[in-house]
N, CA and C atoms as an extended XYZ file, in Angstrom:
249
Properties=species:S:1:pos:R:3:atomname:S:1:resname:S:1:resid:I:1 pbc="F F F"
N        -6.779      -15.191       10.211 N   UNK     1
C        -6.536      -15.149        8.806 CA  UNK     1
C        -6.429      -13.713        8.328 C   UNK     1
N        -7.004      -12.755        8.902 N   UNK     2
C        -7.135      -10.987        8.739 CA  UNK     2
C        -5.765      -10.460        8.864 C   UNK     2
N        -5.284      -11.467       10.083 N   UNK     3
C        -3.904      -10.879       10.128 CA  UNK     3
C        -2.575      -11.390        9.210 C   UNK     3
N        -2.853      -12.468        9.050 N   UNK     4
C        -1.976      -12.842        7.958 CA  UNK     4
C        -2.155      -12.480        6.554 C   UNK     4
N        -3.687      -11.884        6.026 N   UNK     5
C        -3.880      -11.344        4.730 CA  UNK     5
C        -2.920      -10.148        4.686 C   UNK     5
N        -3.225       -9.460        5.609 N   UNK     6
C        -2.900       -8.289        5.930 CA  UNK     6
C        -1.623       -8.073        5.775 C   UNK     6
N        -0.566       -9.181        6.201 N   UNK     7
C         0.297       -9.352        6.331 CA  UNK     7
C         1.422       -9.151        5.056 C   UNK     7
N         0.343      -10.132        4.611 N   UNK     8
C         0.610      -10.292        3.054 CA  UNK     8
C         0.803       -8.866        2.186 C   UNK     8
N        -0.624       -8.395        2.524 N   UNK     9
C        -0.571       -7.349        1.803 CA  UNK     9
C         0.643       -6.297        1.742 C   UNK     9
N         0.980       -6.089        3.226 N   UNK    10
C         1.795       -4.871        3.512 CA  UNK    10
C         3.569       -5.511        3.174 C   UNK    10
N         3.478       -6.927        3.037 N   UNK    11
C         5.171       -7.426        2.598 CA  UNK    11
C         5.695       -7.938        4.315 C   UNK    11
N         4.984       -7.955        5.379 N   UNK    12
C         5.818       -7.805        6.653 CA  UNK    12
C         6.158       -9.492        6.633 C   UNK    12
N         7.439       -9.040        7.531 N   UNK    13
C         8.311       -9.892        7.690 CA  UNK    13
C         8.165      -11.483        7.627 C   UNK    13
N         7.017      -11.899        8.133 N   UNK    14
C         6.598      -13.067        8.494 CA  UNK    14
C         5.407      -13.588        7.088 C   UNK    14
N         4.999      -13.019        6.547 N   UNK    15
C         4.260      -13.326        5.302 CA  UNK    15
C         4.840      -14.280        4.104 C   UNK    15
N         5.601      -14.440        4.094 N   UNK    16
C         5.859      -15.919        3.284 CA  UNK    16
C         6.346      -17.423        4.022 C   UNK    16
N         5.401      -17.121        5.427 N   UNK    17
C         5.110      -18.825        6.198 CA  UNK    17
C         4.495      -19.163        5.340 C   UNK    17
N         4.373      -20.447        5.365 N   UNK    18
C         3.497      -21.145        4.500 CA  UNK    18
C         2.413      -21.792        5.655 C   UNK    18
N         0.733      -22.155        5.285 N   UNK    19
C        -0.123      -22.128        5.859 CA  UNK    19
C        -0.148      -23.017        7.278 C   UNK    19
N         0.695      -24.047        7.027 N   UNK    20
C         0.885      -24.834        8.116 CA  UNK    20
C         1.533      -23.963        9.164 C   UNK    20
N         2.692      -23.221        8.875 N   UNK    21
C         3.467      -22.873       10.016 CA  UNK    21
C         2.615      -21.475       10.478 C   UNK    21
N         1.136      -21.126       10.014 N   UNK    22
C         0.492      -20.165        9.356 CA  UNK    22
C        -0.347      -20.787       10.917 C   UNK    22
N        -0.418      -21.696       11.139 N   UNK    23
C        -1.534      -22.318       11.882 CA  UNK    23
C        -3.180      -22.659       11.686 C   UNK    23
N        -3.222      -23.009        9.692 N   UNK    24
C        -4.103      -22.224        9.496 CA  UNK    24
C        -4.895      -24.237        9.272 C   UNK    24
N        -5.896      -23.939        8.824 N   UNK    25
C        -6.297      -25.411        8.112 CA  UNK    25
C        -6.594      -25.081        7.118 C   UNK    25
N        -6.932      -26.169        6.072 N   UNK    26
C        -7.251      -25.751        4.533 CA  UNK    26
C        -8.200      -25.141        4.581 C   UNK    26
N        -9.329      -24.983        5.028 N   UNK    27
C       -10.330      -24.457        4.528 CA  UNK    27
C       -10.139      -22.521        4.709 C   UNK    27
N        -8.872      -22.445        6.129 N   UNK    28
C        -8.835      -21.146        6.360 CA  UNK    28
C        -7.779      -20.635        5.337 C   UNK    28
N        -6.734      -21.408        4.985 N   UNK    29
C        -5.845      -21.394        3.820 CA  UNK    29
C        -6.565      -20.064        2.427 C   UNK    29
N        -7.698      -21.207        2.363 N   UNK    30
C        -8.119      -21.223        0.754 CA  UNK    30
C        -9.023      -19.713        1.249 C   UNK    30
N        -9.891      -19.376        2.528 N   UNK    31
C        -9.721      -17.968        2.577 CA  UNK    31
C        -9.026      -16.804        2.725 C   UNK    31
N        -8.387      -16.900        3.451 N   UNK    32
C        -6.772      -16.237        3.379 CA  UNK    32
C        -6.206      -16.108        1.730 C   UNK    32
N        -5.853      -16.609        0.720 N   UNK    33
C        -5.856      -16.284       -0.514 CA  UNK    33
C        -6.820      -15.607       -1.012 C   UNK    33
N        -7.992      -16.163       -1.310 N   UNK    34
C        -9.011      -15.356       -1.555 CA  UNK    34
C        -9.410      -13.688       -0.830 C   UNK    34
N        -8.693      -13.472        0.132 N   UNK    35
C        -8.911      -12.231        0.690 CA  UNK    35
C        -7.731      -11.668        0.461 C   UNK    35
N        -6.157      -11.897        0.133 N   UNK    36
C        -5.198      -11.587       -0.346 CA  UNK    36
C        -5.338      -10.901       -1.521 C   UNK    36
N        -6.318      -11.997       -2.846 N   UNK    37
C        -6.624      -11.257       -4.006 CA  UNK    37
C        -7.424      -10.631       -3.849 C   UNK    37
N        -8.759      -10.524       -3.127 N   UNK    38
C        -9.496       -8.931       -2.912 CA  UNK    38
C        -8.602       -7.919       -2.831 C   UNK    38
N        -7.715       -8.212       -1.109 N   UNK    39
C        -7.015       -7.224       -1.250 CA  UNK    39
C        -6.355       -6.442       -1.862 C   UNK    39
N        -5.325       -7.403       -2.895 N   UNK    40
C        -4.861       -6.601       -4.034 CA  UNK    40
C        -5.314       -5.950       -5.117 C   UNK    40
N        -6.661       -6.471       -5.313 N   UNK    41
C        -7.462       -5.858       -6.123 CA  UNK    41
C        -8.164       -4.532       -5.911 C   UNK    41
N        -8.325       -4.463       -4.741 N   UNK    42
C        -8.610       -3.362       -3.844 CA  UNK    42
C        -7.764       -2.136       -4.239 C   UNK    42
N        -6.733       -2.737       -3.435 N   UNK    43
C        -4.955       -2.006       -3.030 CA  UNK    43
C        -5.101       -1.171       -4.833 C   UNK    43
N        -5.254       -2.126       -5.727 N   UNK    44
C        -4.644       -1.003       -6.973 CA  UNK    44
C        -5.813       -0.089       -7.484 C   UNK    44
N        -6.656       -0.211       -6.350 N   UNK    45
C        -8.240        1.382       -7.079 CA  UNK    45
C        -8.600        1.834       -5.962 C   UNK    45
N        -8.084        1.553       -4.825 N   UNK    46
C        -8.061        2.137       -3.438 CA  UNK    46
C        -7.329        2.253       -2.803 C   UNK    46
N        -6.167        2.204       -2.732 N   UNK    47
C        -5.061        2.223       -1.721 CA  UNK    47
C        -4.717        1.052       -0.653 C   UNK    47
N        -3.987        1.413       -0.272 N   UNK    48
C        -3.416        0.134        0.760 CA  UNK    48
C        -4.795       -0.175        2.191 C   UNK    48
N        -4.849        1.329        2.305 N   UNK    49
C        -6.203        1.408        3.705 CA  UNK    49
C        -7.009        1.131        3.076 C   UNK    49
N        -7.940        1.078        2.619 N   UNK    50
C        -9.233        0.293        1.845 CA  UNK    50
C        -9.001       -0.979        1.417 C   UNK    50
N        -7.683       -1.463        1.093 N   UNK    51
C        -7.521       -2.965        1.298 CA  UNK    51
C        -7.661       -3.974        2.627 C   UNK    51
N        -7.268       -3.080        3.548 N   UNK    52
C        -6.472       -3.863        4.898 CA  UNK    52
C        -8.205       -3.457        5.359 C   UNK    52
N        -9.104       -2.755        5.242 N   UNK    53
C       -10.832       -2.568        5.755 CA  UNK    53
C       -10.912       -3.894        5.121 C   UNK    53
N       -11.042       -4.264        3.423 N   UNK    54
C       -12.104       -4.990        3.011 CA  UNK    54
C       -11.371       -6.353        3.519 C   UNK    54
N       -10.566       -6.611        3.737 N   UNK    55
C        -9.361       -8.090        4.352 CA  UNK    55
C       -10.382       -8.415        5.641 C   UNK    55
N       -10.590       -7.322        6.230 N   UNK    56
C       -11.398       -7.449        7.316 CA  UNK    56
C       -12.414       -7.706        7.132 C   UNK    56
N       -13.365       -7.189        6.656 N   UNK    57
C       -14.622       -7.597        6.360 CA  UNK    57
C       -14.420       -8.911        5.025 C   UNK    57
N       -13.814       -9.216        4.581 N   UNK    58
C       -14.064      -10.200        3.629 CA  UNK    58
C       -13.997      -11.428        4.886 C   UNK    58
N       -13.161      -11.201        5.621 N   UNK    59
C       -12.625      -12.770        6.283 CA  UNK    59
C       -13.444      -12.633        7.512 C   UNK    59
N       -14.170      -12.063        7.920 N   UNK    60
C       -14.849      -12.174        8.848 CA  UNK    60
C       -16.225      -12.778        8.033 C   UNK    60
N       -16.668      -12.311        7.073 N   UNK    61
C       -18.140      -12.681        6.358 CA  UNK    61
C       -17.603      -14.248        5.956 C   UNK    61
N       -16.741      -14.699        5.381 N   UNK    62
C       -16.540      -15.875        5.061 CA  UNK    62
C       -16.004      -16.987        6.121 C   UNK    62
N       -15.443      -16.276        7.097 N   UNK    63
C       -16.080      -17.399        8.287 CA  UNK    63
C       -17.275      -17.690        8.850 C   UNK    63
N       -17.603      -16.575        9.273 N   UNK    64
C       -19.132      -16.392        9.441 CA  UNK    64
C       -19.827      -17.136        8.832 C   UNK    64
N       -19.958      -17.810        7.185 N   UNK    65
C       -20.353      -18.400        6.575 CA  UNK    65
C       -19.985      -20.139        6.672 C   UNK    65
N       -18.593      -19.866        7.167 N   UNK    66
C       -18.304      -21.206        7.404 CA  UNK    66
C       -17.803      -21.824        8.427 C   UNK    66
N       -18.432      -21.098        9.689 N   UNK    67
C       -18.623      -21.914       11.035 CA  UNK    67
C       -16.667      -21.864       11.878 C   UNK    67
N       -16.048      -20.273       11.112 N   UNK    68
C       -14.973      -20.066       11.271 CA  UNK    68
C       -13.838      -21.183       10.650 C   UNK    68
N       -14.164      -22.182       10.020 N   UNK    69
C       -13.194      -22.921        8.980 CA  UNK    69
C       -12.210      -23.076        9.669 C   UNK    69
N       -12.542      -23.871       10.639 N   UNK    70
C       -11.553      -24.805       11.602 CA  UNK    70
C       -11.172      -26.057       11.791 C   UNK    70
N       -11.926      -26.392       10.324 N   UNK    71
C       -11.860      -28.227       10.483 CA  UNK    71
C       -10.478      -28.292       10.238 C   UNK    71
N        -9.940      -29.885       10.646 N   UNK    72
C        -8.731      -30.059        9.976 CA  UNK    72
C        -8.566      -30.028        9.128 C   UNK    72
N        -7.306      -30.248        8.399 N   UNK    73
C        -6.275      -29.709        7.041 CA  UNK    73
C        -6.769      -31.195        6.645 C   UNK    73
N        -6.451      -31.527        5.275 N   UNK    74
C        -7.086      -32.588        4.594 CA  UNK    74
C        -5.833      -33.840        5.105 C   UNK    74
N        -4.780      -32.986        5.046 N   UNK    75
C        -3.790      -33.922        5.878 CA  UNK    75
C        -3.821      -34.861        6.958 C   UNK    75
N        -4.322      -34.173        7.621 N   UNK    76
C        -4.337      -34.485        9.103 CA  UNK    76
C        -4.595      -35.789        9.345 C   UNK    76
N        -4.611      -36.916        9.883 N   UNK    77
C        -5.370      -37.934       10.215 CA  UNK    77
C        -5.533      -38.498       11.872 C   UNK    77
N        -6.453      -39.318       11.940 N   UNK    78
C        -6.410      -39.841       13.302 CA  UNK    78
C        -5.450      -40.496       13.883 C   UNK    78
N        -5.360      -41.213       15.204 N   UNK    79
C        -4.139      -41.824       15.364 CA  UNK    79
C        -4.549      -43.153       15.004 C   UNK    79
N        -3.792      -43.843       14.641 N   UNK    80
C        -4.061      -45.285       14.470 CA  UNK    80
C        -4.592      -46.027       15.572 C   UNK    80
N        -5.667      -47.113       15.747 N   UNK    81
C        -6.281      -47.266       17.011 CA  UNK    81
C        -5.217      -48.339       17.732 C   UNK    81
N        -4.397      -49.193       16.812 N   UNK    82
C        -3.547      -49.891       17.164 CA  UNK    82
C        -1.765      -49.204       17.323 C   UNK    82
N        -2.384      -48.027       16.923 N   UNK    83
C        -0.804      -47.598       17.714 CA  UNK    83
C        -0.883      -46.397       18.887 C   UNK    83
């Protein structure tokens, strides 16, 4: 998710996948935004390098918190037992 904030931040090429093709699940989704807007919030009273640090440390503390936020996407479902 560090790398795709990041991604974000700097405009590179691949930053407007959307989360699925992102490989991400919702829960890593909804951090990945949330560290996007740090970042930018950052980016405009610190510069671009003090953004792309706190991207890092934001998304590492908030996995950390949430067991790396790997569950499936709310989408997802099982297979049907009859198919």
């Amino acid at each position: 998710m560090s790398y795709w904030a990041k991604e974000a931040l700097k405009g590179g090429k691949w930053a407007g996948l959307d989360w699925e093709q992102k490989g991400m699940s919702n829960d890593q989704y909804k951090i990945h935004e949330e560290a996007v807007a740090a970042g930018r919030a950052e980016e405009r009273t610190s510069g671009l390098d003090k953004a792309l640090e706190l991207v890092d440390r934001f998304v590492a503390q908030r996995c950390a918190e949430q067991n790396g936020a790997t569950w499936s996407s709310e989408n997802w479902r099982p297979p049907s037992p009859t198919g």
